[in-house]
C-alpha positions in Angstrom: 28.9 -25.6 0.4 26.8 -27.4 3.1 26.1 -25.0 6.3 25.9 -26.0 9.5 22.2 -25.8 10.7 20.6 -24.3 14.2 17.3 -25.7 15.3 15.8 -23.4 17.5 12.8 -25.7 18.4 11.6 -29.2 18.3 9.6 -31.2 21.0 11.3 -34.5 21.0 11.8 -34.3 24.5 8.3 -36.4 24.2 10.2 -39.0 22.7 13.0 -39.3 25.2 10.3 -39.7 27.9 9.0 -43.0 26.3 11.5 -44.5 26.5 13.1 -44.0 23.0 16.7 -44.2 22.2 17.5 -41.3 19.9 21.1 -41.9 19.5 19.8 -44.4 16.5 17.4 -43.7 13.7 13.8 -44.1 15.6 10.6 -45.0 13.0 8.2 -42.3 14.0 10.3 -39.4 15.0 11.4 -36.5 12.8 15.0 -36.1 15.4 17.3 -38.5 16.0 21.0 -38.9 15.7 21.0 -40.2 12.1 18.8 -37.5 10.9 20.6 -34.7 12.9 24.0 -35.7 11.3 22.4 -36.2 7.8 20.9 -32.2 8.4 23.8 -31.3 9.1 22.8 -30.1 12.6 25.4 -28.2 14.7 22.9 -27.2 17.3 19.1 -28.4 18.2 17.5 -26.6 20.6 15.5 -29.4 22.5 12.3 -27.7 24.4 11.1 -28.9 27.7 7.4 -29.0 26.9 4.6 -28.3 29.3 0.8 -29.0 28.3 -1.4 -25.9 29.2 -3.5 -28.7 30.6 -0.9 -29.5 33.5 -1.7 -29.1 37.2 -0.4 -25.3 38.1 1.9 -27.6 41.4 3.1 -29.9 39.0 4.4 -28.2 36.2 7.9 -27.4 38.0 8.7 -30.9 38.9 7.4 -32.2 35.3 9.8 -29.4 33.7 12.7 -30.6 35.5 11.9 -34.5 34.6 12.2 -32.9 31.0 15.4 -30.9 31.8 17.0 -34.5 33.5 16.2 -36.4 30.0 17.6 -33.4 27.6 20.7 -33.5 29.4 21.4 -37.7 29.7 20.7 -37.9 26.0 23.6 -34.7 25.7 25.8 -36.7 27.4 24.7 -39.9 25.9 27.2 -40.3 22.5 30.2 -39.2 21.9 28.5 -36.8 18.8 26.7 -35.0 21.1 27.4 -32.3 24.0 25.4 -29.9 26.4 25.9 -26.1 24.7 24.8 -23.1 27.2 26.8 -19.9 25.3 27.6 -19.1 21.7 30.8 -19.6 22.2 30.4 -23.2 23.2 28.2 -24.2 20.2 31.1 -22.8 18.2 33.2 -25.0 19.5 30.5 -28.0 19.2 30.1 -26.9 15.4 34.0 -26.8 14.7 34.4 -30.6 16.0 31.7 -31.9 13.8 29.5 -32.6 16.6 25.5 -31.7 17.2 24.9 -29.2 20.4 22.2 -29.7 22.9 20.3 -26.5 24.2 17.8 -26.9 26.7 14.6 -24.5 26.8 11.6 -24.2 28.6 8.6 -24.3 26.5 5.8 -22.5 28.3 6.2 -20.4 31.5 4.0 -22.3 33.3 7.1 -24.1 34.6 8.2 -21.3 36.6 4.5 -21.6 38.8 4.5 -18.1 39.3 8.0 -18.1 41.3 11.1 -16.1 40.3 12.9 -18.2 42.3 12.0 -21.2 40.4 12.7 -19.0 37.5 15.9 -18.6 38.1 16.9 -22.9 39.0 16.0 -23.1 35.2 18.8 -20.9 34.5 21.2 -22.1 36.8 20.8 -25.7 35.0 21.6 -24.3 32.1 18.2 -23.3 30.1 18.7 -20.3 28.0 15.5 -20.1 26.0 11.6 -19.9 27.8 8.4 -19.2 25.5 6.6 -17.5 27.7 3.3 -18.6 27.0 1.4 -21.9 25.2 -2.1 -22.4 24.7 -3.6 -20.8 27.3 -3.2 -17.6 29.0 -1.1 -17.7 32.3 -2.3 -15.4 35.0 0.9 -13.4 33.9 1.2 -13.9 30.1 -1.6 -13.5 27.1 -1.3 -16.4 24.9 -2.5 -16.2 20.8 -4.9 -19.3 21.0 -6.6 -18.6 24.1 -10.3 -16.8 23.6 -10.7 -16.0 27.1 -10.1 -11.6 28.0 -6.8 -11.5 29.8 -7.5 -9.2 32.4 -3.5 -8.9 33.8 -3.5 -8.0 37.7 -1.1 -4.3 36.8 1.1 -4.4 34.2 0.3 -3.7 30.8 -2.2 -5.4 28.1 -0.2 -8.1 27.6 1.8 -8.8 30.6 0.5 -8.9 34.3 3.1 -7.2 37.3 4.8 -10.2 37.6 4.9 -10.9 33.7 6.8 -7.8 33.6 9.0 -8.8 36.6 9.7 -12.2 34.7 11.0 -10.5 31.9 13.3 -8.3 33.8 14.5 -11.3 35.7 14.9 -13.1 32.1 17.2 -9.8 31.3 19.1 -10.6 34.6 19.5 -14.0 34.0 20.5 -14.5 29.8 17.5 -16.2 29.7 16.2 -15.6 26.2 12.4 -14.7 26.1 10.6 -16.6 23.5 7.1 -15.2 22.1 5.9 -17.7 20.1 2.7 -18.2 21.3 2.2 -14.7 22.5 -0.5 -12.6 22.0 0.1 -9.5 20.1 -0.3 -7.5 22.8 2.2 -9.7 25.1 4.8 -9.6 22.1 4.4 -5.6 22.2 5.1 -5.7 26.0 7.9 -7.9 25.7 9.3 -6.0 22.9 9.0 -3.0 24.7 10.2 -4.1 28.4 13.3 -6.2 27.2 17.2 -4.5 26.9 18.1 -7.4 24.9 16.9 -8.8 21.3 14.0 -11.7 21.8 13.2 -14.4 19.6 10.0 -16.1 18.6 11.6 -20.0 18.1 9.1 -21.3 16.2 6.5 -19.2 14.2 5.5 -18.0 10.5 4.4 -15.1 8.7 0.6 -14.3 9.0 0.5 -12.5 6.0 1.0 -16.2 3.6 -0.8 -18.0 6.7 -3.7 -16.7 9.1 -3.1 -18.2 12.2 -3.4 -17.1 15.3 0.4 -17.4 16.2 1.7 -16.8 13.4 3.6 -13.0 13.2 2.4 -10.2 10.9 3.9 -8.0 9.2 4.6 -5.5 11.9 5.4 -7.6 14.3 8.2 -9.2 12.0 9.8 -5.7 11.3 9.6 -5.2 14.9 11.8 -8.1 15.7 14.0 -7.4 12.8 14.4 -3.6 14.4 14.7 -4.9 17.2 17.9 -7.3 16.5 16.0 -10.0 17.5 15.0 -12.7 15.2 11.9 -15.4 14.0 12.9 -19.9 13.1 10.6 -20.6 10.7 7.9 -23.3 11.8 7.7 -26.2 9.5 4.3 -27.3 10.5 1.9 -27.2 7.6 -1.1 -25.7 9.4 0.8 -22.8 10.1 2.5 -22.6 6.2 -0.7 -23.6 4.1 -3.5 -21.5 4.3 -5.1 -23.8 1.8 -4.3 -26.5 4.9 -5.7 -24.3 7.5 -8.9 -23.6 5.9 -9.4 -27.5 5.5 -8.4 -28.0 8.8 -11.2 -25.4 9.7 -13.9 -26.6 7.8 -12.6 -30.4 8.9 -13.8 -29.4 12.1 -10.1 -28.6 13.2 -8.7 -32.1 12.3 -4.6 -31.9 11.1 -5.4 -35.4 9.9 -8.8 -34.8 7.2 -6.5 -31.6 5.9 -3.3 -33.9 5.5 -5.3 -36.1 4.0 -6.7 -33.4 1.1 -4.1 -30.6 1.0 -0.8 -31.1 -0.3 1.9 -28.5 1.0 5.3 -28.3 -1.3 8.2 -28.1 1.3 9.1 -24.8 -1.2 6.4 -23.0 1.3 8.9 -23.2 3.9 11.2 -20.8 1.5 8.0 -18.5 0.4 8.0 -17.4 4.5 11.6 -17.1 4.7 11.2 -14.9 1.7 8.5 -13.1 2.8 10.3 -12.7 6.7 13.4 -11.8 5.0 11.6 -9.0 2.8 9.8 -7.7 5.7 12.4 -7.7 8.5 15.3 -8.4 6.3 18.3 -11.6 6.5 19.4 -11.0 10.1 15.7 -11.5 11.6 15.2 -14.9 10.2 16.4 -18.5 11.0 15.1 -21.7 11.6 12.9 -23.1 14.0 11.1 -26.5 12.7 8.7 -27.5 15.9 10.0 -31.1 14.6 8.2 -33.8 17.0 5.8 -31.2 18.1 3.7 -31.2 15.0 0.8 -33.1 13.4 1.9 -32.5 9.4 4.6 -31.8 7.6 5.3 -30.6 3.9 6.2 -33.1 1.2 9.4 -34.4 1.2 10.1 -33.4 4.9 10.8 -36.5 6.9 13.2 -35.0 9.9 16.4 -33.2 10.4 17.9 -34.7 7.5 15.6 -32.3 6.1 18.1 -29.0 5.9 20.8 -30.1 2.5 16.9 -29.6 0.6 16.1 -26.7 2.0 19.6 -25.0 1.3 19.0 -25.9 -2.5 15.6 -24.8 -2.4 17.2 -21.3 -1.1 20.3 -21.2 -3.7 17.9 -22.2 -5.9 16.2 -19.0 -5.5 19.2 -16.8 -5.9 20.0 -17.0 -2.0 24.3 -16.2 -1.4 26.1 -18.3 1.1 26.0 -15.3 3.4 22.8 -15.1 3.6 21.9 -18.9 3.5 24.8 -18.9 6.5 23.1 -16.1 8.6 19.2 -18.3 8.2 21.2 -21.4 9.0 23.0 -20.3 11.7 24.9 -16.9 12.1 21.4 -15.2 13.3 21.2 -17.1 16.3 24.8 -17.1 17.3 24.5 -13.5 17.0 21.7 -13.0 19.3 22.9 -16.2 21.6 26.0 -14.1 22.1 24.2 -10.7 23.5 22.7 -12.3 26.1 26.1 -14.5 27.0 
């Protein structure tokens, strides 16, 4: 049996801002409508991106400009609808269609405001990674270099990071800590009521990243209730790949061009996540249209019928291929409803 897929990450919001028409198959982009209905895709999480890079006063505006184009392209087709709560995305997944669920990818958006923090929930945005590649004055992120030095709080977190996570409890806003540091994901771990996510990582232990989650950190989250979408990015599956990237003087393209990565690496980190944190801490979270390489044989969201082979395959049950696919999230969507 085919199961309905959840996509707890991409960045094709990027796409929708040039212009492109996603409702038909687009050369170039690993989501559109084609690709989403060939996958099998019942929900995609669609990430309003922020660059680290981005004027502090701008970032709010430029998130919202994201928001505006994630919901026209909901309401664009027929196929497609705006889902806030699990029990909406139910519905969405019994009709056959493909939900839409807006998140805020890095907190930068909120520009240090609570009050901002809260208009992204009141449009509908459950999901906000915290953090991207640079440390926020309230958040510690896993690339940045730099000592965090947070103004109270704890290691991780500043006052007011701590205070945006409460606020996130408040509102059902999910915190997502991908792109934490380890001592942010502690904090956040720690401070929240509710289970937390990390939308789109892998496990450190088959790939050394920064970002990516040991071992610890993945049994935390299982613990925890909360749960990990596997990145499909092959820097952050191969570390074959991310030792040529490294000695290619961090180039995605010279290590794509000399590295091969098998899409069955995308299974060998759900196996490992599931052996760590077991099968209610993992699902999927492929960073599609937010990443430089991908493994062979993935081209987009029609991607998902291969991996669920790849997984039976392996000796997988539907159950647990059905809580990866999409019963993990709806079960963690549905504690913060």
């Amino acid at each position: 049996m085919a199961h309905t897929v959840i996509d707890l990450h991409c960045d094709s919001v990027s796409a929708l801002m040039e212009g492109k028409d996603l409702r038909q198959a687009v050369q170039g982009v690993h989501v559109d409508l084609p690709r989403l209905k060939a996958g099998g895709v019942g929900l995609q999480v669609f990430a309003a991106y922020i660059s680290s890079n981005t004027d502090s006063d701008k970032a709010y505006r430029l998130a919202n400009e994201r928001l505006d184009a994630i919901q026209s392209f909901a309401a664009s087709d027929n196929h497609l609808a705006l889902a806030e709560s699990a029990a909406d995305t139910r519905a969405v997944m019994a009709a056959g269609k493909t939900g839409v669920m807006m998140a805020v990818e890095n907190g930068l958006a909120i520009e240090n405001s609570l009050e901002k923090l809260e208009s992204f929930r009141r449009r509908k945005v459950r999901i906000m990674t915290l953090v991207h590649f640079r440390h926020l004055p309230w958040a510690a992120s896993s690339n940045d270099t730099e000592p965090f030095a947070p103004e109270g709080g704890s290691r991780g977190l500043s006052r007011l990071g701590e205070q945006v996570v409460d606020a996130m409890n408040d509102l059902g806003m999910i915190p997502d800590l991908s792109h934490a540091s380890e001592s942010a994901f502690w904090d956040v771990i720690r401070r929240s009521k509710k289970p937390v996510i990390a939308s789109h990582s892998c496990a450190h232990r088959l790939c050394a990243v920064p970002r990516n989650l040991k071992d610890d950190q993945l049994k935390a989250l299982g613990d925890s209730g909360g749960l990990v979408g596997v990145n499909f990015f092959s820097l952050f599956l191969s570390d074959t790949f991310r030792l040529a990237y490294e000695e290619n003087g961090n180039s995605v393209t010279a290590a794509a061009a000399s590295v091969p990565v098998p899409m069955t690496l995308i299974a060998d980190h759900i196996e490992h996540m599931v052996n760590i944190a077991g099968d209610d801490c993992v699902a999927l979270g492929s960073d599609f249209d937010g990443i430089g390489a991908v493994p062979e044989g993935v081209g987009g969201s029609d991607f998902y019928p291969v991996l669920e082979a790849e997984l039976r395959n392996r000796g997988y049950t539907e159950t647990r291929i059905g809580k990866i696919f999409n019963g993990n999230f709806l079960r963690v969507l549905e504690q913060w409803d």
